[in-house]
C-alpha positions in Angstrom: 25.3 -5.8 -24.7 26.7 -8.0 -22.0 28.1 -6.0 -18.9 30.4 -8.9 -18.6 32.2 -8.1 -21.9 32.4 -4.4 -20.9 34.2 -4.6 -17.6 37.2 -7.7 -19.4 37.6 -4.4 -21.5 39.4 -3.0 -18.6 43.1 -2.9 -19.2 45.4 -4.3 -16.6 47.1 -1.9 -14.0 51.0 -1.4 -14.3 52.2 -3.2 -17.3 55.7 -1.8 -17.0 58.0 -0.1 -14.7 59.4 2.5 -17.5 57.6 5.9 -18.1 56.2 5.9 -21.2 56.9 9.3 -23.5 55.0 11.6 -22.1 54.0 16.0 -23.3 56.1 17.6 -20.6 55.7 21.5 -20.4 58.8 23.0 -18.8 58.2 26.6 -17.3 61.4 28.8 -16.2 62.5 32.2 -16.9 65.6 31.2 -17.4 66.2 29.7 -21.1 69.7 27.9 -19.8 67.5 25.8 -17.7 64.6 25.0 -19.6 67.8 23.5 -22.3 69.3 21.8 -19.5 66.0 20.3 -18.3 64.9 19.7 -22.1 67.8 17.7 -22.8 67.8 15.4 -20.3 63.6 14.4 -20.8 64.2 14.0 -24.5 66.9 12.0 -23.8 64.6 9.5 -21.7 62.0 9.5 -24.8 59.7 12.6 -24.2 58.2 15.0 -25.4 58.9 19.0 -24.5 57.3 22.2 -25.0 58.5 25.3 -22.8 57.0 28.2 -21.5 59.0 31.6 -20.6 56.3 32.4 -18.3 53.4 31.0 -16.7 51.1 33.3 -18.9 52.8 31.8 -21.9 52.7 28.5 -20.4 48.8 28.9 -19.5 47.8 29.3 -23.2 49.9 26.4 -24.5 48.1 24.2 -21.9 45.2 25.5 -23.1 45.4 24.3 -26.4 46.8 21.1 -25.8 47.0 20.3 -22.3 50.2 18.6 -21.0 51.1 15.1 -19.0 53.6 16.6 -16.7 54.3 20.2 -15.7 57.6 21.2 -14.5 57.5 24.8 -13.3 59.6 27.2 -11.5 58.5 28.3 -8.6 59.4 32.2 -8.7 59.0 34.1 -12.0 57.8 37.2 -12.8 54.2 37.7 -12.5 52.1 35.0 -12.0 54.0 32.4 -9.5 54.5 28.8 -9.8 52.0 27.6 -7.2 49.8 30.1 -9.0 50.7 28.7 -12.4 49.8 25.3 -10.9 46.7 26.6 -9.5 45.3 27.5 -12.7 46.1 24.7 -14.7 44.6 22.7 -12.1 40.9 24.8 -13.0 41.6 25.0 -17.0 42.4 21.2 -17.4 39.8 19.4 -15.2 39.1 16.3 -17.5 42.3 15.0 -16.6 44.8 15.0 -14.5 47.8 16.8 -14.5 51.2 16.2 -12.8 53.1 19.2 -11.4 56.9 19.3 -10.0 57.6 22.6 -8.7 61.4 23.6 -9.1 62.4 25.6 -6.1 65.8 26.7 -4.1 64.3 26.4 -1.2 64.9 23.9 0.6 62.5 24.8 4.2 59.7 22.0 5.2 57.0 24.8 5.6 57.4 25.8 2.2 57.3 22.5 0.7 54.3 22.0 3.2 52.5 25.4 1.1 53.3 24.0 -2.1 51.7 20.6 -1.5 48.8 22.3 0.1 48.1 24.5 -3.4 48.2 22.0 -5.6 51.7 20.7 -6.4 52.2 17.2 -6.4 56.7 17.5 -5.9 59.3 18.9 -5.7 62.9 19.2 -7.1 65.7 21.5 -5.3 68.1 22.9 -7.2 70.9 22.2 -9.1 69.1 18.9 -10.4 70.8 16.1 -11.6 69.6 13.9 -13.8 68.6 11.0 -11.3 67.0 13.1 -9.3 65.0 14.0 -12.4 63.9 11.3 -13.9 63.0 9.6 -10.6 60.4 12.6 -10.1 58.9 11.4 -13.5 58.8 8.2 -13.1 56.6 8.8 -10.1 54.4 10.9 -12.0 54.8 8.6 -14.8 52.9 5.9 -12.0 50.5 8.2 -11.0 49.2 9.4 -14.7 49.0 5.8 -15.5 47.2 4.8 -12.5 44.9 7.8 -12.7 44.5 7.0 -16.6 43.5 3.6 -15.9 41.3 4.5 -13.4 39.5 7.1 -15.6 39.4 4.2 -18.4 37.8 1.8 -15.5 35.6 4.4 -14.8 34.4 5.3 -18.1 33.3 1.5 -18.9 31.9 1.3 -15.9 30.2 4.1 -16.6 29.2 2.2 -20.0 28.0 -0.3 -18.1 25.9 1.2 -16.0 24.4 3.0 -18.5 23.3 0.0 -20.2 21.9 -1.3 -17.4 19.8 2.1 -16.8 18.7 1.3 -20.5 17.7 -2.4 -19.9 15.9 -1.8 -16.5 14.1 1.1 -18.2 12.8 -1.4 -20.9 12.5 -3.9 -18.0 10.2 -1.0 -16.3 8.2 -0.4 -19.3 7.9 -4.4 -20.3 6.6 -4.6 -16.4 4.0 -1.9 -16.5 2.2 -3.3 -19.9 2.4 -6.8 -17.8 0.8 -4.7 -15.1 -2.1 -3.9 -17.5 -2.4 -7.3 -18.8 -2.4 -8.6 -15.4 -5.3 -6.8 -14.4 -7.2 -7.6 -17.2 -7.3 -11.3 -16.4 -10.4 -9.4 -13.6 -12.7 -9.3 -16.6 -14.7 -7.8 -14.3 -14.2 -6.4 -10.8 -17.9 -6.0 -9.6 -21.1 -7.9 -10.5 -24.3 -7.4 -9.1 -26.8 -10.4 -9.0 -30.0 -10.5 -7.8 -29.4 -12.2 -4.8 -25.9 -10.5 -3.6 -23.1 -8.9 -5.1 -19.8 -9.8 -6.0 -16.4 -7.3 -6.0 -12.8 -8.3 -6.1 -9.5 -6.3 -5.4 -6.5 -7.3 -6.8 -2.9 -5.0 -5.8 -0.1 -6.5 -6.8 3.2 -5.5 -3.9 5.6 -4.7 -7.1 4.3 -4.0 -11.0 3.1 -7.9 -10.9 2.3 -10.3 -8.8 1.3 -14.1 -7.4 -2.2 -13.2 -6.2 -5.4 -14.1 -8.3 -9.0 -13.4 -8.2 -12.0 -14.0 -9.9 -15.4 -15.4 -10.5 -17.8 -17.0 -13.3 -21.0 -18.3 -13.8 -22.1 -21.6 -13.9 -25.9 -21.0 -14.1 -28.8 -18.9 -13.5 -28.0 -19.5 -9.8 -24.9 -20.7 -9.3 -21.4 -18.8 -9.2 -17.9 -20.0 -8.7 -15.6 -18.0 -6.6 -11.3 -18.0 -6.3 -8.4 -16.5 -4.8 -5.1 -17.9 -5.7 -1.9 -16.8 -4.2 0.9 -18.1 -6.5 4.2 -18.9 -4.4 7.1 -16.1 -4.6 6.5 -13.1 -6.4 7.5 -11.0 -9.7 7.8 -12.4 -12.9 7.4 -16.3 -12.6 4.3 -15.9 -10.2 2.4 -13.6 -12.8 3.2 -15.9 -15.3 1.3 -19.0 -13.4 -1.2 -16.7 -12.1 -1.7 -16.0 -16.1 -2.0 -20.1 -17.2 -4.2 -20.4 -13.8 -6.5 -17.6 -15.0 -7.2 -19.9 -18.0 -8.2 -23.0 -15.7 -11.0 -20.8 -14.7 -12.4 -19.5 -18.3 -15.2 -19.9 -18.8 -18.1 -22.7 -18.2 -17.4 -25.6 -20.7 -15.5 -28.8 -19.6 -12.6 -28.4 -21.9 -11.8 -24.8 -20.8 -12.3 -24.5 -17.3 -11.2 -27.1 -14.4 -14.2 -26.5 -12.4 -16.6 -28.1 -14.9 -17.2 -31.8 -16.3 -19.1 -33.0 -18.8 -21.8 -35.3 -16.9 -23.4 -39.0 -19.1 -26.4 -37.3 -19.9 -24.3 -34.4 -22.1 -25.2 -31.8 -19.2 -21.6 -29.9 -18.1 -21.8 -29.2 -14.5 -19.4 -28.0 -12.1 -16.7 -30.3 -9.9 -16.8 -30.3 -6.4 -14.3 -27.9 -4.6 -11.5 -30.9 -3.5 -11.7 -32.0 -6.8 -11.3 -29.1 -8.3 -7.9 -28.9 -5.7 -7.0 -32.2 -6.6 -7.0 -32.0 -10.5 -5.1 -28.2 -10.2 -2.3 -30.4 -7.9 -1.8 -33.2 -10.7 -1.2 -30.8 -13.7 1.1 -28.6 -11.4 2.9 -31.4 -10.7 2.5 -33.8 -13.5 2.3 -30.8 -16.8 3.6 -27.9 -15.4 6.1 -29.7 -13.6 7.5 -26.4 -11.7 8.9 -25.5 -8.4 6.5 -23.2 -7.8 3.4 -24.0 -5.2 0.0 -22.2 -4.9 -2.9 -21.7 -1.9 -6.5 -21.4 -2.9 -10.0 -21.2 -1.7 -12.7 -22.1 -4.2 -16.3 -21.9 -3.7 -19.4 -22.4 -5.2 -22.4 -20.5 -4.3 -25.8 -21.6 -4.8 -27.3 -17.9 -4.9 -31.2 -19.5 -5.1 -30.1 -21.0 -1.6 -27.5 -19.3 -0.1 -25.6 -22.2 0.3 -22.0 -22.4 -0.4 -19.7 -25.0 -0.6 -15.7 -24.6 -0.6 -12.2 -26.3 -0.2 -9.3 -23.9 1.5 -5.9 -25.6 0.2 -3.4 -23.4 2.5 -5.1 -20.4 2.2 -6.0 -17.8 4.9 -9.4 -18.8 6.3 -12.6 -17.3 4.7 -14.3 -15.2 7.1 -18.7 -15.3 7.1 -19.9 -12.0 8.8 -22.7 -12.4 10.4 -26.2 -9.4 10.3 -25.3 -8.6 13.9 -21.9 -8.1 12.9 -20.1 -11.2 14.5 -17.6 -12.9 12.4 -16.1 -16.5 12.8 -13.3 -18.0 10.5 -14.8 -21.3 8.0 -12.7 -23.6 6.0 -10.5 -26.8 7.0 -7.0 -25.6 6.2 -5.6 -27.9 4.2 -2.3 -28.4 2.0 -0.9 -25.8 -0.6 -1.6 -27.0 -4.3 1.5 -28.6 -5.7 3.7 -29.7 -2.6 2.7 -33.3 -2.7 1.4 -36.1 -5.4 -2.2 -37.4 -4.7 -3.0 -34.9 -1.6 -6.3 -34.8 -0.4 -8.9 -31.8 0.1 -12.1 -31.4 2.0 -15.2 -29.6 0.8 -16.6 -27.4 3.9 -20.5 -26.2 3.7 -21.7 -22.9 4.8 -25.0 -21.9 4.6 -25.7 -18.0 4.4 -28.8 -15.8 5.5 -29.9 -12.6 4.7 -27.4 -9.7 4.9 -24.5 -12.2 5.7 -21.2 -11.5 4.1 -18.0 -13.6 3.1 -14.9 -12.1 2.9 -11.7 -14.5 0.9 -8.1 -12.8 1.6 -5.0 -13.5 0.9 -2.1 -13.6 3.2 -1.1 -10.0 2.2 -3.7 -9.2 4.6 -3.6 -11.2 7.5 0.3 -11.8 7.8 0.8 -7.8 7.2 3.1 -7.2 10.0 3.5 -3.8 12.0 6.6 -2.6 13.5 6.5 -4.9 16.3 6.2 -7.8 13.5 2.7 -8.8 15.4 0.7 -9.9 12.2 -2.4 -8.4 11.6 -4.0 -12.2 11.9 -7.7 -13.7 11.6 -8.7 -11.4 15.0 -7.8 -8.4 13.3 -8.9 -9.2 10.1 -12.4 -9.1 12.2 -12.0 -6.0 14.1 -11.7 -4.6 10.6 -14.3 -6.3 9.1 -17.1 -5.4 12.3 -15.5 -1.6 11.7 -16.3 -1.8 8.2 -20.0 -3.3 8.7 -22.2 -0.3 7.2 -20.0 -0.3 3.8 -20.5 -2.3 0.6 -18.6 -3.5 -1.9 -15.5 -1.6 -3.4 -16.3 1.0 -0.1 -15.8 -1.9 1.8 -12.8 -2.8 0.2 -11.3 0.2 0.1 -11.6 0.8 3.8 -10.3 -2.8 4.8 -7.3 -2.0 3.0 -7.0 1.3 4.6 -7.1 -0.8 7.9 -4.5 -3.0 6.8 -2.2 0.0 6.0 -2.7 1.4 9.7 -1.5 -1.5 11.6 1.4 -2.1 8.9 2.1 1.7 8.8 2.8 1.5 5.3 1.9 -0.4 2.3 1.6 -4.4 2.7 4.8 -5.5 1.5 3.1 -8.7 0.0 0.5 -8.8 -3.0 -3.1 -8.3 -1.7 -6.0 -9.6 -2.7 -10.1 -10.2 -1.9 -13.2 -11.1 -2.9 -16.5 -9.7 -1.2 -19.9 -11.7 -1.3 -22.6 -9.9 0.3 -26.1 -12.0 0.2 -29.1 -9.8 0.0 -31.4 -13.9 -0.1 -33.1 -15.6 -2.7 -34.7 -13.3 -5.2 -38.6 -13.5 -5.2 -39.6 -16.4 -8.1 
């Protein structure tokens, strides 16, 4: 249902300056008046019912509840402003327009009247001008407050149906969630020469951030975090078709691989792995949307690794003695530019060294000074965090990152944690 259609349902305000018939109750002791009074509103096209008494009148409001009530003020027993009163607490789905007839003429009793409940007056004798002036008034108001009550009840149509949609929306979202985080086939791997663990948590029920790793052989691994520009929606979905450009090791199905003369597949250096991802965003996918990356390859026999940063927050290698120093050559975001051009950067690891990728969800979380947490702080945390491991380590970095935000990063977060034991005895 279109909320567009809903609200060009609403009728236009005043169409016309003539009441329109309306159910008039008439309430007066006196049956000379209530003739007089019904004679004249019949005679302008309306409706009448009377009441002797406001008891009387009470129960036929009850059973169908009037437009307009015109009421004396003094009867016997129940009162006018009392009569008005009432009705005002038995008919409270609508709204009800009340003249009080009165010979009083004083301002503080007119003041009283309005104060209860009444909405006018009319002094007696009453002519007929005088009269049907009063209901055309009313005859405003009840269409005014009729429209409005119309207005409000498509609104309220429409608003309902937006509930409904952004409760599908919500569900639709959280099985995306799921699916999202299933593109981590795995969030931990242990190998014999270090370990691998990623964290992936999204800002809303998706997100633009993506992390992974495969294998390429017995002692090689590849290594990425991808933060997809923008978030919701459109970022999970290219975070989705990116996951597939990293499936797996042959050369049709994942990016990082070629197919070599002798029939061998092996994997593509780093910045031209960044280079091939920037001509199908630009040239296939042909979208607005731009991503940063760090890809690595380590060589786990070795402990040499070899990476291009394309916009992404620096990698950070953590030394045994807990130092830390940033790596990587910057570089330009992945689709911003035809034919851009990456650098691989070399690292080689030792024993007990770690390397930490993040993305900006962690370094640019901001506190409430709107200082960013930044590459320093992302090393305080990581020298706090030295005696942890894997998710533990994780875990704790994050609850760092929450403490100088002093609430949960606004952005999607996301990390991968290599900690090198060394080669593994032959």
């Amino acid at each position: 249902m279109q909320v567009a259609s809903k609200i060009s349902e609403i009728p236009a305000m005043a169409r016309s300056s003539q009441p329109q018939g309306r159910r008039i109750l008439v309430v007066d002791d006196s049956r000379v008046q209530r003739r007089i009074l019904e004679s004249q509103l019949v005679r302008s096209g309306h409706h009448v019912i009377q009441a002797e008494t406001a008891e009387q009148a009470l129960r036929l409001a009850e059973s169908e509840p009037p437009d307009l009530v015109i009421s004396d003020w003094m009867m016997d027993g129940m009162s006018g402003i009392e009569l008005c009163q009432a009705i005002r607490r038995l008919v409270s789905d609508r709204y009800v327009y009340f003249i009080l007839l009165t010979s009083k003429a004083e301002k503080e009793e007119i003041v009283l009247g309005l104060e209860k409940g009444a909405d006018d007056f009319l002094i007696k004798p009453i002519t007929g001008d005088e009269l049907r002036a009063r209901i055309l008034a009313g005859d405003r108001i009840l269409r005014m407050e009729r429209e409005l009550t119309e207005k409000n009840r498509l609104v309220s149509r429409a608003f309902d149906e937006l509930r409904r949609m952004h409760d599908m929306i919500n569900r639709d979202l959280a099985e995306a969630r799921k699916l999202q985080q299933s593109l981590l086939r795995e969030t931990h791997r242990d190998f014999d020469a270090g370990e691998v663990t990623l964290m992936l948590r999204p800002a809303g029920h998706v997100g633009g951030d993506l992390v992974g790793f495969f294998t390429i052989d017995r002692d090689r691994v590849g290594l990425f975090s991808i933060d997809v520009s923008g978030h919701g929606i459109t970022s999970a979905l290219m975070t989705a078709r990116l996951a597939g450009f990293f499936h797996g090791v042959a050369s049709d199905g994942n990016v990082a691989m070629t197919r070599m003369p002798d029939g061998t597949i092996q994997p593509r250096p780093p910045a031209e792995v960044a280079a091939r991802l920037n001509a199908i965003l630009l040239e296939e996918i042909r979208t607005d949307i731009y991503f940063t990356m760090v890809y690595a390859i380590v060589d786990l026999s070795r402990g040499r690794v070899r990476l291009v940063q394309a916009g992404h927050p620096h990698p950070m290698i953590q030394r045994p003695d807990g130092s830390v120093r940033p790596i990587g050559a910057g570089g330009l975001p992945i689709g911003l530019i035809p034919d851009g051009a990456w650098q691989d950067v070399e690292l080689q690891m030792q024993p007990d060294d770690r390397l930490l990728i993040v993305s900006d969800g962690i370094t640019e979380a901001e506190n409430r000074s709107h200082v960013q947490l930044s590459d320093d702080g992302l090393a305080a945390l990581m020298r706090d965090t030295r005696g942890l491991k894997g998710q533990a380590m994780l875990d704790a970095l994050m609850r760092g990152v929450v403490r100088h935000a002093g609430a949960e990063p606004a952005d999607d977060v996301s990390a991968i944690l290599f900690d090198y034991r060394g080669p593994s005895p032959s």
